[in-house]
GULOSE-599545 format. One record per residue (C-alpha): x, y, z; residue in three letters; chain. Coordinates in nm, 3 decimals. Layout:
N
x:X, y:Y, z:Z, r:ala, c:A
...
//
This chain:
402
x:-18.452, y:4.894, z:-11.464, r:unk, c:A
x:-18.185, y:5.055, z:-11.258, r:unk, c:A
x:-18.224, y:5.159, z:-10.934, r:unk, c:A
x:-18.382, y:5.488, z:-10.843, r:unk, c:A
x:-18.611, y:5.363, z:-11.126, r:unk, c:A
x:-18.972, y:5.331, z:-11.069, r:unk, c:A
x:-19.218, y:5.124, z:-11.270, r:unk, c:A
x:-19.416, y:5.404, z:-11.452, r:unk, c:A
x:-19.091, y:5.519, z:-11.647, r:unk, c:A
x:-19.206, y:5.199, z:-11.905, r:unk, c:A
x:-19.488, y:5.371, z:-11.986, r:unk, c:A
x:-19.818, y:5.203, z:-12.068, r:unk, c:A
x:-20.160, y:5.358, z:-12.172, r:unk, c:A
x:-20.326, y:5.170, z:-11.944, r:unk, c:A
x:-20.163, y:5.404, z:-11.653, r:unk, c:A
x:-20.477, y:5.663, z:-11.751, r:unk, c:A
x:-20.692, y:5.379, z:-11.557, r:unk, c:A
x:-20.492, y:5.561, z:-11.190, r:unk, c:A
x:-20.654, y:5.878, z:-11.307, r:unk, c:A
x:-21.019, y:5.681, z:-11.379, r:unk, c:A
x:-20.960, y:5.492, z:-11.060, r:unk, c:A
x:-20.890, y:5.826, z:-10.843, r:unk, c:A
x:-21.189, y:5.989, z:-11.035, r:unk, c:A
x:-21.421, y:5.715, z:-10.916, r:unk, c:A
x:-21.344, y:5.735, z:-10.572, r:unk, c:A
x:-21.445, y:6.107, z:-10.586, r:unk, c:A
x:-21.769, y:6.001, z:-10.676, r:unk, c:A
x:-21.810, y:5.728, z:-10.356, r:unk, c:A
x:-21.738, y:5.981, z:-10.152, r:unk, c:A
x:-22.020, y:6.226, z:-10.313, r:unk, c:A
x:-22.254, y:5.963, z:-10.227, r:unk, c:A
x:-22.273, y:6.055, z:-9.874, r:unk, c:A
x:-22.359, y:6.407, z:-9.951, r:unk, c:A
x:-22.607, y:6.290, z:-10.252, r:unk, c:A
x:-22.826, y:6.020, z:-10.041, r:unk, c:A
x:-22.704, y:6.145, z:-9.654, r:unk, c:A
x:-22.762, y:6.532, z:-9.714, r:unk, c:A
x:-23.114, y:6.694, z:-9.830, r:unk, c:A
x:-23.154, y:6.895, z:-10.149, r:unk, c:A
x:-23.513, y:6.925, z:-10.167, r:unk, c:A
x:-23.653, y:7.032, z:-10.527, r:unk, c:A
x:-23.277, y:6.935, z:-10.692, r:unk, c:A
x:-23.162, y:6.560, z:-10.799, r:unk, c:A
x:-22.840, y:6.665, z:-10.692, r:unk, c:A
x:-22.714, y:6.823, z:-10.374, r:unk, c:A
x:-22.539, y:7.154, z:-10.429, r:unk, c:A
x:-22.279, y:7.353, z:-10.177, r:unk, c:A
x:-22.566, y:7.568, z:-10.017, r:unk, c:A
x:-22.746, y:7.234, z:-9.939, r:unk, c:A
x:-22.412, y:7.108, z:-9.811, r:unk, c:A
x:-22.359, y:7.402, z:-9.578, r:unk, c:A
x:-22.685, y:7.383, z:-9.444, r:unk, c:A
x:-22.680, y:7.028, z:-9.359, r:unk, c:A
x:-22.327, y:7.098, z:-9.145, r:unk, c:A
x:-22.417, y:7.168, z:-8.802, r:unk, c:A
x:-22.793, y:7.094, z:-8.798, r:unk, c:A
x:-22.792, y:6.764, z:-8.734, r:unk, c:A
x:-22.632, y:6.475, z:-8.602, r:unk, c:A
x:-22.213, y:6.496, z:-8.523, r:unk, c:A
x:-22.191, y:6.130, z:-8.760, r:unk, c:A
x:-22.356, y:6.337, z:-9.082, r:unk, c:A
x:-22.149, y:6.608, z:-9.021, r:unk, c:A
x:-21.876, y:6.385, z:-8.984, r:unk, c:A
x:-21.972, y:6.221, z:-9.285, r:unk, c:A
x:-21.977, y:6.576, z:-9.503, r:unk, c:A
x:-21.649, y:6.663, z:-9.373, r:unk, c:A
x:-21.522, y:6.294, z:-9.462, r:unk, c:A
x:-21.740, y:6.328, z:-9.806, r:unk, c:A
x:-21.596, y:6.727, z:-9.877, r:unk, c:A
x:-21.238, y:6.593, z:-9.759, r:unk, c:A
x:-21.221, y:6.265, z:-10.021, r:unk, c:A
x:-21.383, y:6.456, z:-10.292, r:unk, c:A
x:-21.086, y:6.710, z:-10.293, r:unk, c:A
x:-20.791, y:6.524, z:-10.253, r:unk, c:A
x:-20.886, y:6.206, z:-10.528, r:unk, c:A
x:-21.024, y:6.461, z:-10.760, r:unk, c:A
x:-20.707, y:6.632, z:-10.716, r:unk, c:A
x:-20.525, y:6.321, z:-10.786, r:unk, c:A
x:-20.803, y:6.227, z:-11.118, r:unk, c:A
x:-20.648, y:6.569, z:-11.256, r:unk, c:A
x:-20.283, y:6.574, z:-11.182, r:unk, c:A
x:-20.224, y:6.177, z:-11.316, r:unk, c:A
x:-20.440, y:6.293, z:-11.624, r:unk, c:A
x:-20.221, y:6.563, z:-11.714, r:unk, c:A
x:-19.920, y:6.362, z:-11.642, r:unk, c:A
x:-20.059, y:6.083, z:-11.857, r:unk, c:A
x:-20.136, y:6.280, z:-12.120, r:unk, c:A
x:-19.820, y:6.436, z:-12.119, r:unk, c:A
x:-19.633, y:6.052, z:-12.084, r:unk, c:A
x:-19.864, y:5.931, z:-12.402, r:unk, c:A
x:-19.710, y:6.265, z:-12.638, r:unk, c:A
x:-19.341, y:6.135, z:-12.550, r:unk, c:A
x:-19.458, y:5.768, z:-12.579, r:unk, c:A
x:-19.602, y:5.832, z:-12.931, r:unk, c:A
x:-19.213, y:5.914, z:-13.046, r:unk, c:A
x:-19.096, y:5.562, z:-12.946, r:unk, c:A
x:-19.057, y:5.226, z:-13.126, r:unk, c:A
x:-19.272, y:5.048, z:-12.838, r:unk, c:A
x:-19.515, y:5.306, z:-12.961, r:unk, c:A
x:-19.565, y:5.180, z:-13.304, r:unk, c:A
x:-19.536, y:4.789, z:-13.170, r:unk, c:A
x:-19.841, y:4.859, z:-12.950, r:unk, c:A
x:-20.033, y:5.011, z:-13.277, r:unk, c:A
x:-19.981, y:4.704, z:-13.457, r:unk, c:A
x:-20.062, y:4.448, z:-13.159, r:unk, c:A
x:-20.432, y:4.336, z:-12.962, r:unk, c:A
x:-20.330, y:4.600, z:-12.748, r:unk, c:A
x:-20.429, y:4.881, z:-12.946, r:unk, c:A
x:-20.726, y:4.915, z:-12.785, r:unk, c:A
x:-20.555, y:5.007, z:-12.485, r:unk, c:A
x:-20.559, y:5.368, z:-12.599, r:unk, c:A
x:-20.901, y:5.376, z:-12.542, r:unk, c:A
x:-20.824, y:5.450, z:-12.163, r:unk, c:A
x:-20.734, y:5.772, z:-12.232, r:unk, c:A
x:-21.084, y:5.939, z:-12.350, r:unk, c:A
x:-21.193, y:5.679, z:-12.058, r:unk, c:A
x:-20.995, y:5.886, z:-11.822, r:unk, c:A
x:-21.050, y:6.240, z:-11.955, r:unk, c:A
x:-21.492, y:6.160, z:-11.966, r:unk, c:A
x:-21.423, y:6.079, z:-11.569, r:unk, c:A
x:-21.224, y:6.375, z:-11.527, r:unk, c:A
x:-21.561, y:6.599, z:-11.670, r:unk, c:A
x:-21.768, y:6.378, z:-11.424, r:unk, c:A
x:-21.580, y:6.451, z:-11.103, r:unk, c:A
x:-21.487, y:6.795, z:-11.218, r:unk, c:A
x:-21.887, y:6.864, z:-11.210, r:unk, c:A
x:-21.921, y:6.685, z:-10.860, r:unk, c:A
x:-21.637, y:6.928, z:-10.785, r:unk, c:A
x:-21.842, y:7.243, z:-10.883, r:unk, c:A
x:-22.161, y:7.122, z:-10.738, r:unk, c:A
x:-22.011, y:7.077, z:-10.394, r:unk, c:A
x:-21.759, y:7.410, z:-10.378, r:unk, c:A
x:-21.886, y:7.634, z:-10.590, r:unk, c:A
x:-22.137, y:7.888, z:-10.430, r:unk, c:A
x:-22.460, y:7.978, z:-10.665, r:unk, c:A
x:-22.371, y:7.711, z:-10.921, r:unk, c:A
x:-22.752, y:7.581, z:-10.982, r:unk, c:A
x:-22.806, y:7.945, z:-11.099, r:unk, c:A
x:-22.616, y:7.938, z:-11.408, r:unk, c:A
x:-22.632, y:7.525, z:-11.476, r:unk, c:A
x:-22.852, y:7.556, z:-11.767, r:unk, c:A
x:-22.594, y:7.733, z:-11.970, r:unk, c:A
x:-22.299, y:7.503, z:-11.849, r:unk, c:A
x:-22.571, y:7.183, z:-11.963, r:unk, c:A
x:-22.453, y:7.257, z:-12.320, r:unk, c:A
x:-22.128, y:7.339, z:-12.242, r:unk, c:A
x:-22.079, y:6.964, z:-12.089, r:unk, c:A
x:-22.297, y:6.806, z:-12.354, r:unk, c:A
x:-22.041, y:6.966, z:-12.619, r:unk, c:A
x:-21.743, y:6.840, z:-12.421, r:unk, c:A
x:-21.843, y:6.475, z:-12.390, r:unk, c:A
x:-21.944, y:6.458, z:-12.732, r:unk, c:A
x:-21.602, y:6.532, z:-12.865, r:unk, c:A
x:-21.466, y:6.319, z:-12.621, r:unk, c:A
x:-21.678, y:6.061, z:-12.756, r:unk, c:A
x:-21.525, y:6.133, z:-13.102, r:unk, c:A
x:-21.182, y:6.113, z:-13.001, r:unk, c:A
x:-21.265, y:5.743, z:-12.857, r:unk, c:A
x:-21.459, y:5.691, z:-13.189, r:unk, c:A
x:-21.182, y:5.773, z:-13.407, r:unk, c:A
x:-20.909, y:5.551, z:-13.194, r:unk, c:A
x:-21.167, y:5.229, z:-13.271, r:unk, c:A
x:-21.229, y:5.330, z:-13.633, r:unk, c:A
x:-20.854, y:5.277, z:-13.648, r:unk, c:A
x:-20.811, y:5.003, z:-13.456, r:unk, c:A
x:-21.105, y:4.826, z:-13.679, r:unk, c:A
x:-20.956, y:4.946, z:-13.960, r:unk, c:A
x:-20.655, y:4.762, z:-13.941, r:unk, c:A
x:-20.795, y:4.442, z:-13.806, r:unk, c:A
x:-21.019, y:4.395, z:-14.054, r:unk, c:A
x:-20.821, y:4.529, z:-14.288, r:unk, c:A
x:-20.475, y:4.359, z:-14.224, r:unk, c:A
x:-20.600, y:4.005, z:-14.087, r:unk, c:A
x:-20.381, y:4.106, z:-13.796, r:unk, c:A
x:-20.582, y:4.062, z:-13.466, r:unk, c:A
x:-20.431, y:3.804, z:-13.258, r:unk, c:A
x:-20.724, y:3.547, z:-13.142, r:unk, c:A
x:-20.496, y:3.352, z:-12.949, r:unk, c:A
x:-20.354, y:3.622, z:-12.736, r:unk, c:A
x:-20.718, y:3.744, z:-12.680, r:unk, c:A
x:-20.770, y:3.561, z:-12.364, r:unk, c:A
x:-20.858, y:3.852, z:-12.129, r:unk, c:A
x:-21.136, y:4.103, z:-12.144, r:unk, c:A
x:-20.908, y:4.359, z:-12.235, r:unk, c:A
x:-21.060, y:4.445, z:-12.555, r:unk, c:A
x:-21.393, y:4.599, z:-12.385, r:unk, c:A
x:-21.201, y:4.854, z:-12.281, r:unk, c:A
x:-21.325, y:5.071, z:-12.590, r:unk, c:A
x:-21.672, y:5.031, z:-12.471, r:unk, c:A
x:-21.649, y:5.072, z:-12.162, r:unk, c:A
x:-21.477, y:5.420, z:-12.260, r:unk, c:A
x:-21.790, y:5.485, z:-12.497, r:unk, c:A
x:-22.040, y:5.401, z:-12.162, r:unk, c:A
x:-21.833, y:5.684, z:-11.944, r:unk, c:A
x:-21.908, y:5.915, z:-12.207, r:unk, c:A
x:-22.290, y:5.805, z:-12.243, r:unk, c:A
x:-22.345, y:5.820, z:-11.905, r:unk, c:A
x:-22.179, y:6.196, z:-11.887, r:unk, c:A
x:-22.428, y:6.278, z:-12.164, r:unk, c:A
x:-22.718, y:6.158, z:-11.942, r:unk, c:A
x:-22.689, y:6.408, z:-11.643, r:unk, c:A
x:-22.831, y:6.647, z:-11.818, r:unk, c:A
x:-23.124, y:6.441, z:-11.931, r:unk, c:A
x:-23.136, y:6.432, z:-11.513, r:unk, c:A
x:-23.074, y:6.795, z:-11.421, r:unk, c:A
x:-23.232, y:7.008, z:-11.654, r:unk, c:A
x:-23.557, y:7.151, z:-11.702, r:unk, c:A
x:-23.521, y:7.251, z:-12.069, r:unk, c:A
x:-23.701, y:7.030, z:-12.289, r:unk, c:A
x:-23.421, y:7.053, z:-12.577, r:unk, c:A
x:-23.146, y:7.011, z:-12.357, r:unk, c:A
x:-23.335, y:6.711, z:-12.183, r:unk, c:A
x:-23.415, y:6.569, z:-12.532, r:unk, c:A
x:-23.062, y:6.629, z:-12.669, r:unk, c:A
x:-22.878, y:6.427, z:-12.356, r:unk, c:A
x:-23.129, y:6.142, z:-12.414, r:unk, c:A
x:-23.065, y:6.145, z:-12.774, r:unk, c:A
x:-22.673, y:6.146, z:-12.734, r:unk, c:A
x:-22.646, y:5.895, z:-12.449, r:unk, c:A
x:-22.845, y:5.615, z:-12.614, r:unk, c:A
x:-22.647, y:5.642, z:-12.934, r:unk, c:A
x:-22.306, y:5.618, z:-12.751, r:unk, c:A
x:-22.429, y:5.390, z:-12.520, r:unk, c:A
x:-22.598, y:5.183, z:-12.816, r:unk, c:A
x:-22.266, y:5.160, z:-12.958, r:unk, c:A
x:-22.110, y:5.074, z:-12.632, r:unk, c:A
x:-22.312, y:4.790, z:-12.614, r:unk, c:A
x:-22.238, y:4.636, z:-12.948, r:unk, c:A
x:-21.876, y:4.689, z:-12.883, r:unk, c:A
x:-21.886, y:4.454, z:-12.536, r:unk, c:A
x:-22.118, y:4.187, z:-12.638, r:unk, c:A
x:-21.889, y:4.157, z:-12.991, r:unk, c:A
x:-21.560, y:4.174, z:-12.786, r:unk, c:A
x:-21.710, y:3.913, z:-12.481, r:unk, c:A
x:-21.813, y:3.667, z:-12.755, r:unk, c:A
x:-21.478, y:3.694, z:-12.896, r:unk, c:A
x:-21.281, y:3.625, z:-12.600, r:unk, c:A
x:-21.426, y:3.350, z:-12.457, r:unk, c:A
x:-21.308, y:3.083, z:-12.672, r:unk, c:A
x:-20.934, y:3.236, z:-12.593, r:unk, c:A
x:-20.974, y:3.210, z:-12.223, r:unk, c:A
x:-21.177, y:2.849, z:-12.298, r:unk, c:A
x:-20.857, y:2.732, z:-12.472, r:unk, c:A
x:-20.581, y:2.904, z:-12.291, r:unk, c:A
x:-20.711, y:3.005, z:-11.966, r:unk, c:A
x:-20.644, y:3.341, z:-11.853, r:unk, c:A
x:-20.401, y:3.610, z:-11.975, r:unk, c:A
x:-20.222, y:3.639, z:-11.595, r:unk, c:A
x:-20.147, y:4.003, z:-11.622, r:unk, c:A
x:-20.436, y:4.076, z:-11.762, r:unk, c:A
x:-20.659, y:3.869, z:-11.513, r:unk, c:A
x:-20.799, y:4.223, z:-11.387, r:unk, c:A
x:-20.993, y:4.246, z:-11.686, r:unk, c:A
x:-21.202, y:3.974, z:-11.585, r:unk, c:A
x:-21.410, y:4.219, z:-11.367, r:unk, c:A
x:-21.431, y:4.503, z:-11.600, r:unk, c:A
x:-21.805, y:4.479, z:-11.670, r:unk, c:A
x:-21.845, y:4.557, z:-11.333, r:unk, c:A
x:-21.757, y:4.918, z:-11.346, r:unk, c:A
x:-21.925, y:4.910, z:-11.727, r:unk, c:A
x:-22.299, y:4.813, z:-11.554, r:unk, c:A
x:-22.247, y:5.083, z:-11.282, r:unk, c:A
x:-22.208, y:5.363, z:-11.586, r:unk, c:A
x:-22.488, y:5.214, z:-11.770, r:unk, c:A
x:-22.704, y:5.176, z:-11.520, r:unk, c:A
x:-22.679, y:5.537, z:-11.370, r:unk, c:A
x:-22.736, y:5.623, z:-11.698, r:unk, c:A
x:-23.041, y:5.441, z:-11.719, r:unk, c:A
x:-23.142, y:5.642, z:-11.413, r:unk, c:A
x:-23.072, y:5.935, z:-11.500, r:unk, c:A
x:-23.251, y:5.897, z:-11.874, r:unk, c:A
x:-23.583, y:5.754, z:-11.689, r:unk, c:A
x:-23.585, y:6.048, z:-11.465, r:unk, c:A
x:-23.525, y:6.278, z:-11.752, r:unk, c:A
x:-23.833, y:6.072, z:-11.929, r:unk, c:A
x:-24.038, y:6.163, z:-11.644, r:unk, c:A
x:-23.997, y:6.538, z:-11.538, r:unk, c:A
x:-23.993, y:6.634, z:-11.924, r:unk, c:A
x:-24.161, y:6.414, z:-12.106, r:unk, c:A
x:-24.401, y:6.237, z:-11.849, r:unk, c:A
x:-24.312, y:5.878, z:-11.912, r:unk, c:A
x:-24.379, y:5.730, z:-11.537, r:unk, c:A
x:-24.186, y:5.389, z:-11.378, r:unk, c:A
x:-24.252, y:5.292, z:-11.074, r:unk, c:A
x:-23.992, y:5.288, z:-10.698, r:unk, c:A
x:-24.070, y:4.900, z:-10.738, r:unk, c:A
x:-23.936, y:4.835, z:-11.136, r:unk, c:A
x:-23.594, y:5.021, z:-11.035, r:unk, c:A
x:-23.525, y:4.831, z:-10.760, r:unk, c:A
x:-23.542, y:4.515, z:-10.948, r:unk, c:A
x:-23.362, y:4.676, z:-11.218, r:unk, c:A
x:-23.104, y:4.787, z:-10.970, r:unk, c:A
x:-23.072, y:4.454, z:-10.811, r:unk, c:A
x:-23.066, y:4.247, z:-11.141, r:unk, c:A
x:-22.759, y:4.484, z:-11.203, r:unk, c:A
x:-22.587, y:4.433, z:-10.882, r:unk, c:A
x:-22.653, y:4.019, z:-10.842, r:unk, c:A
x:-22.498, y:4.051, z:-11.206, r:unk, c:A
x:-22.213, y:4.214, z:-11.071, r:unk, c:A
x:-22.178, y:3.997, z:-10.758, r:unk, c:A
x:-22.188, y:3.716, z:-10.993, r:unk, c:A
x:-21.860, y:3.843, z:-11.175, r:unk, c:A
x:-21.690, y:3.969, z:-10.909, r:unk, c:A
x:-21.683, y:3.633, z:-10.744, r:unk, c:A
x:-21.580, y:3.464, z:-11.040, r:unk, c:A
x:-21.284, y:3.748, z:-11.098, r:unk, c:A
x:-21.137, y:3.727, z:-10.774, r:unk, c:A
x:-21.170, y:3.319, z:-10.761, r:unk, c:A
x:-20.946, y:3.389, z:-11.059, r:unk, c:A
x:-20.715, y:3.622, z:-10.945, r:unk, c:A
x:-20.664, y:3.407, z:-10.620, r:unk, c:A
x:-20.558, y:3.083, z:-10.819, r:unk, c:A
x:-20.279, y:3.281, z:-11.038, r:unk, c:A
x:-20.177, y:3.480, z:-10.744, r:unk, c:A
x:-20.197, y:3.802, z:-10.907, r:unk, c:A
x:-20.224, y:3.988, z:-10.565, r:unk, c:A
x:-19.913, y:3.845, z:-10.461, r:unk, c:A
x:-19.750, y:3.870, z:-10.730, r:unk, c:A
x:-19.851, y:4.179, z:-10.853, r:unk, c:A
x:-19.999, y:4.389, z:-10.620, r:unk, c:A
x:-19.803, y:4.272, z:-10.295, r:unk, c:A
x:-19.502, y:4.085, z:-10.481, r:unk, c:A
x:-19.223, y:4.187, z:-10.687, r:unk, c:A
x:-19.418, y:4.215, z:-11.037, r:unk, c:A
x:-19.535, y:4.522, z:-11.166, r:unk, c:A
x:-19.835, y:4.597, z:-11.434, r:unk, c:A
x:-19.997, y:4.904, z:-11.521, r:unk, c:A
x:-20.324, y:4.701, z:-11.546, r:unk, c:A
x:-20.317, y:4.647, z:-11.175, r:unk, c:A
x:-20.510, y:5.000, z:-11.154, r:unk, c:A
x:-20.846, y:4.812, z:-11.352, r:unk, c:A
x:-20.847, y:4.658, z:-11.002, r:unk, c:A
x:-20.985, y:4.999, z:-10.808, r:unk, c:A
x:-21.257, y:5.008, z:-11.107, r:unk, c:A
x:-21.477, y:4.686, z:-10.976, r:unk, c:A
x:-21.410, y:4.791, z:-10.629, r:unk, c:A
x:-21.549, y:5.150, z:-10.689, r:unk, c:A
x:-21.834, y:5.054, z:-10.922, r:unk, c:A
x:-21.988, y:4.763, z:-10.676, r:unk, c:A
x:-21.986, y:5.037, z:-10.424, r:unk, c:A
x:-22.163, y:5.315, z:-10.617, r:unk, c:A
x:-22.422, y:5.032, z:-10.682, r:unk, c:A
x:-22.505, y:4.920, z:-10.298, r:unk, c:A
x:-22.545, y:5.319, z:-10.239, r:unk, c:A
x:-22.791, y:5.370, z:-10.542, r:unk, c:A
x:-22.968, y:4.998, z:-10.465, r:unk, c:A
x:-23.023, y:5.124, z:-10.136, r:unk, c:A
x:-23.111, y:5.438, z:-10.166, r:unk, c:A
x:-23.285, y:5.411, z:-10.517, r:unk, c:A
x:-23.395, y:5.137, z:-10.469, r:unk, c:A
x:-23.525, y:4.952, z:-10.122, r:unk, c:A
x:-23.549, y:5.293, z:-9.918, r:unk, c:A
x:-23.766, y:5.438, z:-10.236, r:unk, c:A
x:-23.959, y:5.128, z:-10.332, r:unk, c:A
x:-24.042, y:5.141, z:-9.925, r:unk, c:A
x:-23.888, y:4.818, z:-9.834, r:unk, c:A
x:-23.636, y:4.972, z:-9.559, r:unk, c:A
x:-23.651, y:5.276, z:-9.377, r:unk, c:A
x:-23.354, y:5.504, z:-9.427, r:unk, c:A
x:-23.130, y:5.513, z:-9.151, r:unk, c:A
x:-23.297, y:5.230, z:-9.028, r:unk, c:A
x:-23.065, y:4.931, z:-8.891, r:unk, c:A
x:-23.124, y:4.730, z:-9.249, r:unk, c:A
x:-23.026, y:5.033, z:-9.453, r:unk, c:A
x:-22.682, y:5.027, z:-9.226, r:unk, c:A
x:-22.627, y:4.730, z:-9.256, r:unk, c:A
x:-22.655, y:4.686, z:-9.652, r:unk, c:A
x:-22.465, y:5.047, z:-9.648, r:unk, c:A
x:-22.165, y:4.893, z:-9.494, r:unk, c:A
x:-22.006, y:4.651, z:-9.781, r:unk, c:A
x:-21.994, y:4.987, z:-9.977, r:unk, c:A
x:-21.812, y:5.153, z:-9.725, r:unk, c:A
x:-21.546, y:4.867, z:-9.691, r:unk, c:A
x:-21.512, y:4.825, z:-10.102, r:unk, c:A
x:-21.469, y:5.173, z:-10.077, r:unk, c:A
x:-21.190, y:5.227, z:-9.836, r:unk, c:A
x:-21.050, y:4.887, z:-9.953, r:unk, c:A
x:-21.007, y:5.073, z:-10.267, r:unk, c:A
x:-20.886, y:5.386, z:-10.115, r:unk, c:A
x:-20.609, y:5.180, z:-9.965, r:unk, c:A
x:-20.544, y:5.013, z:-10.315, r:unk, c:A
x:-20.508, y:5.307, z:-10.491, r:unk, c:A
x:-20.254, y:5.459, z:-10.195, r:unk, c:A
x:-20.025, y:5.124, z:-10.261, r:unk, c:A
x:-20.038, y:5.104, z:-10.650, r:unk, c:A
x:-19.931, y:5.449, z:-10.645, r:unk, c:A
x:-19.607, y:5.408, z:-10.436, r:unk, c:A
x:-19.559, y:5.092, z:-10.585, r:unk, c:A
x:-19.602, y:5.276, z:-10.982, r:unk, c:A
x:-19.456, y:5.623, z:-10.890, r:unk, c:A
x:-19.261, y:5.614, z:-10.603, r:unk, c:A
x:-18.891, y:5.498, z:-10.649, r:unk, c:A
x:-18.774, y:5.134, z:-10.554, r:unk, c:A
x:-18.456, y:4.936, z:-10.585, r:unk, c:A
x:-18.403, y:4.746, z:-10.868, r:unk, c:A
x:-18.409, y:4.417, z:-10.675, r:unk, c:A
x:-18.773, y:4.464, z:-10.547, r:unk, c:A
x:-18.890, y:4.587, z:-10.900, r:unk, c:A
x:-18.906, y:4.295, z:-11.192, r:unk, c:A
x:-19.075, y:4.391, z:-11.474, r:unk, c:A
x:-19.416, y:4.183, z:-11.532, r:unk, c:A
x:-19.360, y:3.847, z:-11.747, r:unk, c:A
//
């Protein structure tokens, strides 16, 4: 590279993961206003509820809405403006050589990140109406099918990247086992679970029984397929990583199911709650805290073993701190956003509901806290990788990734 240069000029698909990343942090900051701020009689709080809440009550949940209102803005901002730059960067990339290398290689699959990214942009884009739009909740049951529509052809467009990418591996005998050494390849599904779980908040939301029906319907088959996709692709790439250890720039992948049982399991939420306001189905405060802390001990359990990885082949100082540079260094903010999300909804959804802590309570602070530090540690993360990615260095602090 020569200098003035900057690492995202070699582009990579996987640079769609800044806009997912960015996206994600949106929604840890609408987790203040969704378990902090009341909206009684609505799952979700909306921008009356938000304005209400200001000023009527204590100066640290007002500080928190102006914090929450503030974060929301500026990283949905950001999920939009690197999604339009990616997809622009993907059109000019499709015209190169290193194009039609990466169609032929493992790394196909990589693709995948960019329905990943646009299914987050829909999410945050909603969290953005709810929370500045005035009178939304009025007209939501006619943007319900609007969304439902939109995710589904998202969902396609993934669909139709892995019906290629099958195609030619089963096809062609050209899948590289050897090289699979990374959990790269559940990318796919966990760009099939964003889209499930975008299905589901209607199945949450809505009070008409054929919308309700139709986002249960179209979540569990995505998500059914999602599933299939990441047990198939786990099983397959543990023997790699058995023989070979770890693919080193692709070590972040390690702690991609993270972010992949967040989706699900907010999806699982949001279809049980559907069940129950529609279709009377009743589970009990206690059964979703256990489910919610089966998910997050799950997660714990991986994150632990991803960053005991990570720490032994340096990767952070090498290619987050050092002088390496990988466009897979964004699936970092993904574990770090999804583990916070989780504490927020095990709390809330899960001890405060189930009675086991009193809200606001010096417990509930004190489990709230690791969510707030993932979440700012990922805030910072995000802030680096993006000067480090986009902003312009000299060639002799920039080596391209080995």
């Amino acid at each position: 590279m020569s200098r003035g240069s900057k690492p995202a000029n070699t582009y990579s698909p996987l640079y769609f993961l800044a806009s997912l990343g960015a996206g994600g942090l949106s929604v840890t900051f609408f987790m203040y206003l969704m378990f902090w701020v009341p909206h009684k009689g609505r799952p979700v709080p909306i921008f009356e509820d938000i304005v209400a809440a200001f000023g009527s009550g204590s100066p640290f949940r007002d500080a928190a809405i102006a914090i929450a209102v503030l974060g929301i803005a500026v990283f949905a901002f950001l999920n939009v403006k690197s999604l339009l730059w990616n997809l622009s960067a993907l059109s000019a990339f499709k015209k190169t050589e290193a194009y039609t290398k990466l169609r032929a290689s493992n790394a196909e699959s990589s693709l995948l990140a960019a329905p990943l990214a646009a299914a987050m942009t829909v999410n945050a884009l909603f969290i953005v109406g709810l929370v500045f739009v005035p009178n939304l909740w009025s007209i939501v049951e006619y943007l319900f099918p609007m969304a439902l529509a939109t995710f589904v052809m998202i969902g396609f467009w993934a669909l139709t990247l892995m019906g290629q990418f099958l195609g030619r591996v089963l096809s062609d005998k050209s899948f590289d086992m050897d090289a699979n050494n990374s959990f790269a390849q559940l990318l796919p599904g966990f760009s099939l679970a964003m889209v499930a779980v975008g299905l589901s908040a209607p199945a949450a939301m809505s009070t008409n029984a054929l919308t309700v029906g139709t986002a249960l319907v179209l979540s569990t088959f995505f998500a059914s397929i999602a599933a299939l996709w990441i047990v198939a692709a786990l099983i397959l790439a543990l023997p790699a990583i058995l023989k070979n250890g770890t693919a080193r720039e692709a070590a972040p992948t390690l702690m991609v199911i993270v972010p992949i049982l967040t989706v699900l399991g907010i999806m699982t939420l949001r279809q049980n709650h559907g069940l129950h306001t529609t279709f009377g189905t009743h589970g009990t405060a206690g059964e979703t805290m256990v489910f919610l802390a089966k998910t997050l001990s799950v997660q714990i359990a991986v994150l632990l073993t991803g960053i005991l990885v990570l720490r032994r082949q340096g990767y952070f100082a090498n290619w987050v701190f050092g002088p390496k540079f990988s466009a897979g260094s964004y699936a970092l903010v993904c574990p770090g956003v999804a583990v916070s999300v989780m504490i927020h909804f095990f709390v809330n959804k899960g001890l405060v509901d189930a009675g086991v802590i009193e809200k606001f309570g010096t417990a509930y602070w004190a489990l709230t806290i690791p969510a707030l530090i993932a979440q700012f540690a990922m805030v910072a993360l995000v802030l680096r990788l993006n000067r480090q990615h986009f902003g312009t260095q000299p060639v002799q602090t920039l080596q391209p990734a080995e």
